[in-house]
N, C-alpha and C positions, 0 to 999 in steps of 0.2 A: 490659512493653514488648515488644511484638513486632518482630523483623527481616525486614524485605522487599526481597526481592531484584528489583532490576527488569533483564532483561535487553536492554542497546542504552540509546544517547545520541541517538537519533534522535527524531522528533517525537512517535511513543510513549511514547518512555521518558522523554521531558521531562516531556510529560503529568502522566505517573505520578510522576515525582520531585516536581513543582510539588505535586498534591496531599496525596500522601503524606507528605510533609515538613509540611504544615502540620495534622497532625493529631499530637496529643501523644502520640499510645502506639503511634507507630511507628519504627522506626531505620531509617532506607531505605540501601544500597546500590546504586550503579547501576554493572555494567557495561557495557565499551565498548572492542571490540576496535582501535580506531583512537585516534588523538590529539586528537580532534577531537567535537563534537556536530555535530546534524544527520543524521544517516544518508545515506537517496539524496539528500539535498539539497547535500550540497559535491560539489562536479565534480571529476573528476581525470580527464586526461586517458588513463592508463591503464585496460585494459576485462577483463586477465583474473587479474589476483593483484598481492595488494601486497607491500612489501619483505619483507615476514615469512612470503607464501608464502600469503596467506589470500584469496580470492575477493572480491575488489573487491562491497560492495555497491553502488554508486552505480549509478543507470542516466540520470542525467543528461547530454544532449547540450548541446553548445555554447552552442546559441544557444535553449535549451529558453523560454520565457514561460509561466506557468499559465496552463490553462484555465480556473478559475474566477478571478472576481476576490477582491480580498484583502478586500474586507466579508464574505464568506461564509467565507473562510478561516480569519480568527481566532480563537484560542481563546479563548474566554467571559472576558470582565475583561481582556485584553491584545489591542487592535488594532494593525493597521499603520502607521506613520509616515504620519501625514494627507498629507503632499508627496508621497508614490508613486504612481503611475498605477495602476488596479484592477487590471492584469493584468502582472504582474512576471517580469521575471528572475529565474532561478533564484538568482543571488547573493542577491538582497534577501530570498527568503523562509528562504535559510539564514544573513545576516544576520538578518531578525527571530528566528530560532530562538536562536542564540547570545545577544544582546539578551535572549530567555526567559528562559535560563539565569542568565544577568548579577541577572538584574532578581528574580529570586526563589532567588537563591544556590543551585543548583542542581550547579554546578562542582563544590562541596565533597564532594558526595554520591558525586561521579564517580572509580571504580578505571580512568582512559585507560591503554591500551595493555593492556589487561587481557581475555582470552578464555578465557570461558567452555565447560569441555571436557565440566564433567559434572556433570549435573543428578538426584541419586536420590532417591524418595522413602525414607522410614525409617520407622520404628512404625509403616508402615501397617497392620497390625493392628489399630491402635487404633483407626482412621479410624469415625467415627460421623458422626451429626447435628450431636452438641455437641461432636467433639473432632476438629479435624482434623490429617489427618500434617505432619512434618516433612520438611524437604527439606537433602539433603548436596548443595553446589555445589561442584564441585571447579575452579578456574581455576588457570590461567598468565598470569605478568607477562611481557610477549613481550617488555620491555626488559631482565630480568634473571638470565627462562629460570625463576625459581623457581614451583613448585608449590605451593598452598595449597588444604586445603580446610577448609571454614565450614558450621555449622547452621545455618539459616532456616525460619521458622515461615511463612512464604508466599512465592509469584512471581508476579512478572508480565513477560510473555516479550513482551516489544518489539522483537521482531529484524528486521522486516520482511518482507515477501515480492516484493521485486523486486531479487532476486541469485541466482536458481536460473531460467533461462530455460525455457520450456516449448515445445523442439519437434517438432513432429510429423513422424511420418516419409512420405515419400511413392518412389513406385517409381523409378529410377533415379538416385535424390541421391547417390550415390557414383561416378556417372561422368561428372556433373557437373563441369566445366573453370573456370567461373565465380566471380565472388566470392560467399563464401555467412558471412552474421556472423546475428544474433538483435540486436532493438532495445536488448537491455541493453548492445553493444558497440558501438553506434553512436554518433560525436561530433561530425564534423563534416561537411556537405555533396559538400568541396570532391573529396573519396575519388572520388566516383564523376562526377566531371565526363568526359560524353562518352561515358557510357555508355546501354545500355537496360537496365533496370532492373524487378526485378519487386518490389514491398512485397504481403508477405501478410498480410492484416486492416486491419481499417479501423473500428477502435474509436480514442481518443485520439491513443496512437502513432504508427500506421498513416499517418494523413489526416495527421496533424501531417507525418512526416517524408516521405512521398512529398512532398508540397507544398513541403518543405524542398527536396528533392533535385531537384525539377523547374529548379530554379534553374539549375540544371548540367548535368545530366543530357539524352543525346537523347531521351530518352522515358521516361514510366516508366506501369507497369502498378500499377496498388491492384486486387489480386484479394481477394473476403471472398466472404461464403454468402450476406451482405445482400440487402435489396432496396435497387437503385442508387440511392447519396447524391444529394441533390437539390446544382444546380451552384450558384453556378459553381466550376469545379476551374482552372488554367491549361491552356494549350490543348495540352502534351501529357502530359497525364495520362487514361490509360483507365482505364474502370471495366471489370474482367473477374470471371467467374462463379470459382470456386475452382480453384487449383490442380490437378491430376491426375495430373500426374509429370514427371519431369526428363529431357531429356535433354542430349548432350555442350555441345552453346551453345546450349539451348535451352529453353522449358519449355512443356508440353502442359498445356490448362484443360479442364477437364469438358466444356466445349460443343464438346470438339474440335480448336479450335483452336490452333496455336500461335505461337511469338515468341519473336524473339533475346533470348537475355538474358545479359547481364554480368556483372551482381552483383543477388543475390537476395538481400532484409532478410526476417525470418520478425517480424513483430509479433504474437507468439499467445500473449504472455501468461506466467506464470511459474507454477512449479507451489511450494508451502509445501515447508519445509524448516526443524527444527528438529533442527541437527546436535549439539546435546548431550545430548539425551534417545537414549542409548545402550543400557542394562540393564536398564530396566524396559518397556520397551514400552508409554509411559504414554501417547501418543498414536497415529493412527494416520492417513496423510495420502493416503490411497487416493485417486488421479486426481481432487485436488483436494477432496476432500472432510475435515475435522479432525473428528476424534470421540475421546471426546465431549464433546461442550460444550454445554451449556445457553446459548440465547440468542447462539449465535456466539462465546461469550467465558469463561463459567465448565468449569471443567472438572467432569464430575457426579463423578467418584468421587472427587475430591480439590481440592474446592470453591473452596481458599485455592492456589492453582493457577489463571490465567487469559491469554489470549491476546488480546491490546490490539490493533486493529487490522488485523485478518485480514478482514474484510466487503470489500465489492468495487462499483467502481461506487458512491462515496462522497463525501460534504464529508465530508473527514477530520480534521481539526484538533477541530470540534466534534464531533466524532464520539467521539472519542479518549477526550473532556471527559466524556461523558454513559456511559461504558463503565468507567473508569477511578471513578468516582464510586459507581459499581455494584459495583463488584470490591472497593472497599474497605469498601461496608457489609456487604457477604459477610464481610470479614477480621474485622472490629471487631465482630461478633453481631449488628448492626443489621437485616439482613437475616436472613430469615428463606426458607428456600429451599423447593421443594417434595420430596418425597421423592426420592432415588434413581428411582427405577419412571416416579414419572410426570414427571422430567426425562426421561429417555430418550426414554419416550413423546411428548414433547412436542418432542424434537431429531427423530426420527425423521417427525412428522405433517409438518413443516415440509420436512423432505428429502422424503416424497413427495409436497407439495402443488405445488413446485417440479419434479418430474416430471411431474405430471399438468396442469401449463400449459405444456408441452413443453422446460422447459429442460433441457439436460446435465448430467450428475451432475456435472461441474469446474463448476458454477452454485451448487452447496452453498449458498455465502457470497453470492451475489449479490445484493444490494438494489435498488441503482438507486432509483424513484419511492417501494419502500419503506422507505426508509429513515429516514426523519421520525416514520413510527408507531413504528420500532424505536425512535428515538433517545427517542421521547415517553413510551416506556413502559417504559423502563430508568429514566427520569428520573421520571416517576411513581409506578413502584416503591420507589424509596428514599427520595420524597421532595422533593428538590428542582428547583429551577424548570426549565422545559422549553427549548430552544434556541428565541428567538424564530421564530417563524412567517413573519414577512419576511425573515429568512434562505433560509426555503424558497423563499419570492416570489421572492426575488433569485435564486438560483439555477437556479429553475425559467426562468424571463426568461431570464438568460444561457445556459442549454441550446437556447430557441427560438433565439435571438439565434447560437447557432451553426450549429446547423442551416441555416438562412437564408443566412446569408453565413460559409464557414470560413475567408474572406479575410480580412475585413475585421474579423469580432468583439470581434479584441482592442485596436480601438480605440476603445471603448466606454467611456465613465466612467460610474462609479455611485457612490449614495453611499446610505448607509443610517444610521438615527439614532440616537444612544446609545441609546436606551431599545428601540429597534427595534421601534417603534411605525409606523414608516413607511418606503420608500424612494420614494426620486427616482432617474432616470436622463438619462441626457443623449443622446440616439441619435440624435445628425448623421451618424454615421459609418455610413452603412447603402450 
């Protein structure tokens, strides 16, 4: 019987409990530094630490609704309540998460209120092909203040990566008079009514809450590096070239020009952060980049070691499914890995094939369009069945479908078939 440690109660780590649990020779523990499952998905309306002093993960705003709809979200064998509209509330998908839990006893598994301080490997010595190290987790019960630590014959690190904001520095931001927060600390609209306003990036977040804040707001500026989103946007929202620096109520764009500004959102993203790998220097998260890791997920020198949902630009739920399913034929012998050397080799071709089609090294993990051959061929590796194929249909549709209108998208119904052989969609709402 092996012990697996999964770290976080969040959709990761549910993942991983779900499947875990139902294989006979493993003993799963899940920590969970909150009282709660879900990760970013329960809202609180606090943005910088919780009662215990610990960095709020959630980066959920108010009135957030997903982007994708919920046929595409669901994890394999468990869909959404048929009565929900395709594109939800963030309650309802941390309702269905809880419901997860519920439904494949999940709960039990779970140390809540429980943070993980320290994560060591041991006998690495011995670490071979056929023999891999143990790991010493040392946690605190934040309700009783006691100190425990536990052997574990594997992990799997489900902590998230949207609670460590990622922002970039630009020339005069400290004389800056302005409001200046990061999208992980934003919640509600109502903050910035009557202001002009600058949102930096213009990936999900960005368009989502400029378009939120135009609501109230006298103006607001969406500056990115993009080429200018296609409209409609409401009528005061400008598209500007990037940033170039701050000044006292004001802020300077590369093309020279500038504009009052009020309160400045920075939407740039989050940089990894694994705060309990402490003494061993067992990963390393250079400007976005985790190494090393075979396939985004296994770790090469210490195999039974893996990192559940760290890929970018994702359907993450099935994602989770087809990674997690892979991580455990690693643990249980099934899998059969390729050497040390030509992992490396093989993390390494893919960080410079990603260079050499001009993405940024914080692109590491980036999939995007690719991410279906990944998801196909982690799943063809071990074996079993592939994330149907009109998942991808559906998704790929609702990416057009946003593009096209970022007004109107989420009033789109779709429906996709048990066997996901087929979808339908419904687009009156255009």
């Amino acid at each position: 019987m092996q012990r697996i440690a999964v770290i976080g109660a969040g959709a990761a780590g549910l993942c991983a409990a779900r499947l875990l649990s139902a294989e006979k020779n493993f003993e799963t523990v899940v920590f969970e530094s909150t009282n709660h499952v879900g990760g970013t998905w329960f809202y609180i309306d606090e943005t910088k630490s919780d009662k215990n002093g610990l960095v709020i993960h959630s980066s959920m705003y108010k009135n957030l609704r997903t982007n994708l709809p919920k046929q595409v979200m669901a994890f394999p064998g468990y869909k959404f309540n048929d009565d929900l509209p395709s594109f939800l509330p963030h309650k309802d998908v941390l309702k269905y998460l809880q419901d997860f839990s519920m439904h494949f006893d999940i709960h039990k598994l779970i140390k809540f209120n429980t943070l993980v301080e320290n994560v060591q490997v041991i006998s690495k010595d011995d670490c071979s092909e056929t023999q891999f190290p143990k790991f010493n987790i040392t946690y605190l019960n934040l309700s009783t203040k006691k100190q425990t630590s536990e052997e574990f014959d594997g992990v799997m690190v489900c902590n998230g990566h949207y609670f460590k904001p990622h922002i970039p520095h630009f020339p005069g931001k400290e004389m800056f008079q302005g409001k200046v927060l990061h999208s992980h600390e934003y919640r509600i609209p109502e903050d910035f009514s009557g202001m002009d306003v600058v949102v930096l990036g213009a990936r999900s977040s960005g368009t989502d809450i400029a378009i939120e804040i135009s609501k109230v707001a006298k103006s607001v500026i969406l500056s990115h590096k993009n080429s200018v989103l296609a409209p409609p946007f409401p009528d005061n929202v400008l598209q500007k070239v990037c940033v170039a620096r701050f000044g006292k109520n004001e802020v300077q764009f590369a093309d020279g020009t500038t504009h009052n500004c009020d309160a400045f959102v920075f939407c740039t993203g989050y940089e990894y952060s694994f705060p309990f790998f402490k003494t061993d220097k067992i990963v390393t998260t250079n400007g976005g980049r985790i190494c090393p890791l075979f396939k985004h997920l296994i770790h090469i020198n210490y195999p039974n070691l893996s990192f559940i949902g760290i890929c970018q630009t994702i359907c993450p739920f099935p994602q989770f499914h087809c990674q997690v399913r892979f991580a455990i034929q690693v643990l249980n012998g099934k899998m059969k890995l390729p050497s040390t050397e030509e992992m490396l080799a093989d993390e390494q071709a893919d960080y410079e094939k990603r260079l050499q089609e001009g993405l940024p090294h914080r692109a590491a993990h980036l999939l995007g369009p690719k991410q279906w051959e990944y998801n196909n061929d982690l799943s063809d590796l071990c074996g079993e069945p592939r994330i149907p194929d009109n998942v991808r249909l559906l998704y790929d549709l609702c990416h057009q479908r946003r593009s096209y209108n970022r007004l109107l998208y989420r009033e789109d119904e779709f429906a996709l078939s048990e066997s996901g052989q087929y979808y339908c969609t419904n687009l009156d709402a255009s």
